[in-house]
C-alpha positions in Angstrom: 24.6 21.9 78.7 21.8 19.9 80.8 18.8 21.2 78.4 21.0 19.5 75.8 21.7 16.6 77.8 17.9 16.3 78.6 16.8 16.8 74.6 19.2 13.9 73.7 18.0 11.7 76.3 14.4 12.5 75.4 15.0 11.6 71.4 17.1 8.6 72.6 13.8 7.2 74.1 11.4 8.1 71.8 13.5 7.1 69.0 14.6 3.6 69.8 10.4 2.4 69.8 10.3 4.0 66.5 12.3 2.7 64.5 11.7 -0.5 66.3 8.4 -0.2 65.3 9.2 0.9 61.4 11.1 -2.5 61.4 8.2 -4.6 62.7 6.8 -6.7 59.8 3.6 -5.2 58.7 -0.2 -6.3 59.5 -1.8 -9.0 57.4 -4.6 -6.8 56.6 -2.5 -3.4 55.4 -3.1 -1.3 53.2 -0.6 -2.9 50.5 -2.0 -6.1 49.8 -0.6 -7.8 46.6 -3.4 -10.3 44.9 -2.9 -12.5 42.2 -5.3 -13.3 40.2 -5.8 -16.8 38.4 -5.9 -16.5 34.5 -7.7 -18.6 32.6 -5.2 -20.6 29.5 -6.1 -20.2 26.1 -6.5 -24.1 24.9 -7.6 -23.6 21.1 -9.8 -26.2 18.8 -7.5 -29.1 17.5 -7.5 -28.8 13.6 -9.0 -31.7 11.9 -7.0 -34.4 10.1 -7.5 -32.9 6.7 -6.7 -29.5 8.0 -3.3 -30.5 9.3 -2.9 -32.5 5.7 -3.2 -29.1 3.4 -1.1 -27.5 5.8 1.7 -30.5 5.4 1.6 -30.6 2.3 1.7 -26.6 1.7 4.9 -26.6 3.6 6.1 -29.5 1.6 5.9 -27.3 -1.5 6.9 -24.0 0.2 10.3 -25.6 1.1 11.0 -27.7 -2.1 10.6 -24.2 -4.0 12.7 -22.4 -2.1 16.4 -22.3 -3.8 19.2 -23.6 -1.4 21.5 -20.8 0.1 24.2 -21.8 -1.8 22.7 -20.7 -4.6 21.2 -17.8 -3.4 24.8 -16.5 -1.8 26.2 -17.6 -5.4 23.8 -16.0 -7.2 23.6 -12.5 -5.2 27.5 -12.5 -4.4 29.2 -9.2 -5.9 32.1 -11.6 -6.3 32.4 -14.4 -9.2 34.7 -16.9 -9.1 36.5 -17.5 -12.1 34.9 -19.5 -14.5 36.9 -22.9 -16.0 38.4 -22.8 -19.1 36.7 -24.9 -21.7 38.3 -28.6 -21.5 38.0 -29.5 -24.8 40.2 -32.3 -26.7 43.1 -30.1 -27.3 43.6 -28.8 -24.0 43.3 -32.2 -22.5 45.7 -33.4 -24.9 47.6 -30.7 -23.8 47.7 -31.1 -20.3 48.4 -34.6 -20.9 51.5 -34.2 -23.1 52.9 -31.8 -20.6 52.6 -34.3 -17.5 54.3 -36.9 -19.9 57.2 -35.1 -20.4 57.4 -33.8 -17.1 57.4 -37.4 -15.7 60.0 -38.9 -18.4 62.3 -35.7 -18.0 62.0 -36.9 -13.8 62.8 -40.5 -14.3 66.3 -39.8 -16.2 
């Protein structure tokens, strides 16, 4: 039992200063040294006036000949709305008679 006793004191006393020591901050000048390096920015050319104009004006037309998405969903849709009948006099006069009976058939 005392060579065991000894063995445990010896690695209690070594080991405390090492693992002190594997705490301690590390030396300015190790081996792992992180640098960073300054990079340059990329600052390109400004484009001249009539340059920017072409390019304005490209974009103009671009846009206006684009369709609107409402059209482009209603023209790509799998699924058509009904169509309207065609209002033409006699349907009108139709509708109208109707609503004219409907409201003196109401007032009696």
């Amino acid at each position: 039992m005392k060579p065991v006793l000894t063995f445990g004191i010896a690695l209690l006393v070594l080991g405390v200063p090492l693992a002190a020591v594997a705490q301690a901050p590390p030396a300015a000048g190790g081996d792992l040294e992180l640098q960073r390096k300054q990079r340059r920015s990329v600052v390109l050319p400004k484009p001249s006036p009539e340059q920017a104009r072409e390019d304005a004006n490209r974009a103009v037309s671009d846009y206006s000949g684009t369709p609107s998405p409402g059209n482009v969903v209603r023209d790509t849709s799998p699924v058509r709305p009904s169509s309207r009948p065609d209002l033409d006099r006699s349907v009108r006069d139709g509708i109208q008679s109707q609503r004219l009976n409907d409201a003196l058939h109401n007032r009696r």
